[in-house]
N, C-alpha and C positions, 0 to 999 in steps of 0.2 A: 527273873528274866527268862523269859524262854529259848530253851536250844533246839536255834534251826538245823543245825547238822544232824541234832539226835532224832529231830520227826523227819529229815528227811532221807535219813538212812534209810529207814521203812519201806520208804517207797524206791528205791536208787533201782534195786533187782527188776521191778517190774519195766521202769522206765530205761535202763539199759538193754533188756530184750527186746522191746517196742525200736528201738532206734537200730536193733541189727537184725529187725522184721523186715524195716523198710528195705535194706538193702544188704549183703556183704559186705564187710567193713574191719579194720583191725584197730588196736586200743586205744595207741593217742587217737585218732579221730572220733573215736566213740567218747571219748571224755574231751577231745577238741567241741564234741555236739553239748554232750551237759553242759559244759560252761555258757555257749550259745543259749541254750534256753534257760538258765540260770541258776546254773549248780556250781557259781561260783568258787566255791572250796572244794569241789571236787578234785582230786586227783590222778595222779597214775597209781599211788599208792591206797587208792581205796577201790578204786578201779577193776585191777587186773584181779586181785584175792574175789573179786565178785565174778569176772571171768571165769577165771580156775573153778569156784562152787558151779554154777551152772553149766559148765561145760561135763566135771563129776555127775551131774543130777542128767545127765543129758540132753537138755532144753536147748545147748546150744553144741555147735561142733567146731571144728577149726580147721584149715588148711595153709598150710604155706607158699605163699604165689612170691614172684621176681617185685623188687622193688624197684623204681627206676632211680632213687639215691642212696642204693648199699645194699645191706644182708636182705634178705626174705623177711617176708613180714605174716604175722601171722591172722590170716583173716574167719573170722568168725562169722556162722548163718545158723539160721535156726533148723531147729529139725522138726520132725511132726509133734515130740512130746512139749516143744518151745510153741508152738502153734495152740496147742490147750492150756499150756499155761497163761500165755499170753491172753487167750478169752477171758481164762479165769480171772487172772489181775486184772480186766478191764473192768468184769462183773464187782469183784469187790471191790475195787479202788471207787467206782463210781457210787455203789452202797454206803461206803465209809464215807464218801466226801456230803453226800447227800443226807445223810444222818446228822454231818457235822457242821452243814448250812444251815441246817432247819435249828438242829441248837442256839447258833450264834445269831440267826435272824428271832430267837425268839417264839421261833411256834409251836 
């Protein structure tokens, strides 16, 4: 049986950058969007540790703005080294998928 969680861990980093491209945003909502486009088993707890690394790596930054139901909440935006990366993953994710079409169609 194949494990979807293990292939799509691979791709989680890329596709969590991509989604705090589009906008400024903090954790539950960013794992509120994976489940939206279907990362169903996605969590907070696989989540936020992919946070923390790219924030470390610098791709992404954070700030703390007023929430309007309780503490401060902490939002995350990309920075310029999260703008190369994000090319990059587009370039190889799109390579990888394309390699992996052609396999499964057979050509």
């Amino acid at each position: 049986m194949v494990d979807r969680s293990q292939l799509m861990r691979g791709t989680l980093e890329g596709c969590i950058v991509k989604i705090i491209s589009e906008e400024e945003t903090y954790g539950y909502e960013i794992v509120s969007w994976l489940r939206d486009y279907g990362f169903e088993d996605v969590g907070e707890g696989s989540t936020y540790p992919i946070l923390v690394r790219l924030e470390k790596k610098k791709i992404i930054s954070s700030t703390y703005k007023e929430s309007p139901l309780g503490p401060k909440r902490k939002y995350y935006f990309l920075t310029d080294m999260g703008k190369e990366f994000l090319r990059e993953f587009e370039t190889t994710w799109n390579d990888v998928k394309n390699t992996v079409d052609r396999i499964m169609k057979g050509e």
